[in-house]
C-alpha positions as a LaTeX table, in Angstrom:
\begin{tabular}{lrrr}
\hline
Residue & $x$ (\AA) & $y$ (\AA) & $z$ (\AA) \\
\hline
Unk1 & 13.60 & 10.11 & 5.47 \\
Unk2 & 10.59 & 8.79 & 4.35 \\
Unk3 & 7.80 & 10.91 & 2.78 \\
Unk4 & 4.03 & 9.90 & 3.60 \\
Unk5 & 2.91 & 11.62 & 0.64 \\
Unk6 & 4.71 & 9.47 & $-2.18$ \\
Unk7 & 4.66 & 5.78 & $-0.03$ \\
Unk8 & 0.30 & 6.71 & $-0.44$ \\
Unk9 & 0.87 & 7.97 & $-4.36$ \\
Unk10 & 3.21 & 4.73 & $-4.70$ \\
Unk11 & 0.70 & 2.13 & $-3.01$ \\
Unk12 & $-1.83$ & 4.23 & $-4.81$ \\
Unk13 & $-0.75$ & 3.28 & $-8.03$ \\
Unk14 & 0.14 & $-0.39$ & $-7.67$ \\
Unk15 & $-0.79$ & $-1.86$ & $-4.10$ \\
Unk16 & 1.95 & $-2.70$ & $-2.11$ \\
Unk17 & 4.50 & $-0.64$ & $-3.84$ \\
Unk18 & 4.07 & 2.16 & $-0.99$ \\
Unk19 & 5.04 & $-0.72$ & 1.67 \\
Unk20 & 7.76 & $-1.78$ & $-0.27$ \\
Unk21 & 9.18 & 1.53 & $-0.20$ \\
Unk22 & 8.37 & 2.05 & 3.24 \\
Unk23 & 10.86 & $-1.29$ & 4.17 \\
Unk24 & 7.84 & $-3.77$ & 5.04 \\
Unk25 & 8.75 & $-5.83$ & 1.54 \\
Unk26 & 6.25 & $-8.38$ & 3.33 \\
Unk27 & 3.38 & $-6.63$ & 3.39 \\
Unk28 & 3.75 & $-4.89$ & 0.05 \\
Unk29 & 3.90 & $-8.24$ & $-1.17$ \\
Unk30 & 0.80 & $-9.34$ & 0.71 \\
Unk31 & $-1.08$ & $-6.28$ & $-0.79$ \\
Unk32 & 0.46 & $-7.35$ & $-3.92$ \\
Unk33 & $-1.01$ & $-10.28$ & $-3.97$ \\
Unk34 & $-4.77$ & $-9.36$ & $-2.13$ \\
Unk35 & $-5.75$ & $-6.50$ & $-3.97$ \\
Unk36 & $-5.61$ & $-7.79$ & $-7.48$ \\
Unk37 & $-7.61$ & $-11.09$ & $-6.10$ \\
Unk38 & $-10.58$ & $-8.96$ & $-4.76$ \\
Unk39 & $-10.50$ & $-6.85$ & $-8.07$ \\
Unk40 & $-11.40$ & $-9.79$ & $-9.74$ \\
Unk41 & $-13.15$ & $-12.12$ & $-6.81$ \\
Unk42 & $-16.08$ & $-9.02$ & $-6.07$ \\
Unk43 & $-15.81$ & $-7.37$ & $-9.90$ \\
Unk44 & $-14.03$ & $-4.69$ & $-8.57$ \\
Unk45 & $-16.50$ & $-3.79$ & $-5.49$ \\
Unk46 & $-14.05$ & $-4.76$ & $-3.29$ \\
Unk47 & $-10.98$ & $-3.82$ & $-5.42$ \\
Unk48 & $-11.29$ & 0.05 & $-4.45$ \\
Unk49 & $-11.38$ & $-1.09$ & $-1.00$ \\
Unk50 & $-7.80$ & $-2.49$ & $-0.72$ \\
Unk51 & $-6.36$ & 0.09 & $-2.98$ \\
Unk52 & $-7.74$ & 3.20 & $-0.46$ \\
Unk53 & $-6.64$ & 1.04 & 2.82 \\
Unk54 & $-3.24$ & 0.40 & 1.15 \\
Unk55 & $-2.59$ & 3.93 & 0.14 \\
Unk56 & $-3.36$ & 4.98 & 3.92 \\
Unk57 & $-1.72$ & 1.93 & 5.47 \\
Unk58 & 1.18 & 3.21 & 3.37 \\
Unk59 & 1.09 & 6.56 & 4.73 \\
Unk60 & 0.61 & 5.82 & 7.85 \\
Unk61 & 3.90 & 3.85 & 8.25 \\
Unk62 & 5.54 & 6.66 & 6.79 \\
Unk63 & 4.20 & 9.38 & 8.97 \\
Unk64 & 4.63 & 7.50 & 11.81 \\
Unk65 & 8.33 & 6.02 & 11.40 \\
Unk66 & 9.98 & 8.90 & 9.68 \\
Unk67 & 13.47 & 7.99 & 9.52 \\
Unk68 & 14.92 & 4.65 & 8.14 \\
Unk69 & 16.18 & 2.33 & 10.01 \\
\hline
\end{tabular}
């Protein structure tokens, strides 16, 4: 089972760690890669941004596909 809760503390932490854990290796990587990049393209502006949209991206995968395929 996956739990919502730590896949948005996870991808809170480090972008794209929450997706990772979630099975999407992909897209944690892509968040991996994006977030740090608008940290420093915007001087952090944007950098919040990603990290609050990965979180929830994160826990919405998790909430929605519960068990692990």
């Amino acid at each position: 089972m996956r739990d919502p809760a730590l896949a948005a503390v996870l991808s809170a932490i480090v972008p794209g760690v929450g997706q990772s854990y979630n099975g999407r290796v992909l897209a944690g990587i892509l968040w991996l890669i994006v977030t740090p990049g608008l940290w420093i393209g915007t001087g952090g502006v944007l950098g919040w941004i990603a990290h609050v949209v990965s979180a929830y991206t994160a826990y919405a995968y998790a909430r929605d596909h519960r068990a692990r395929t």
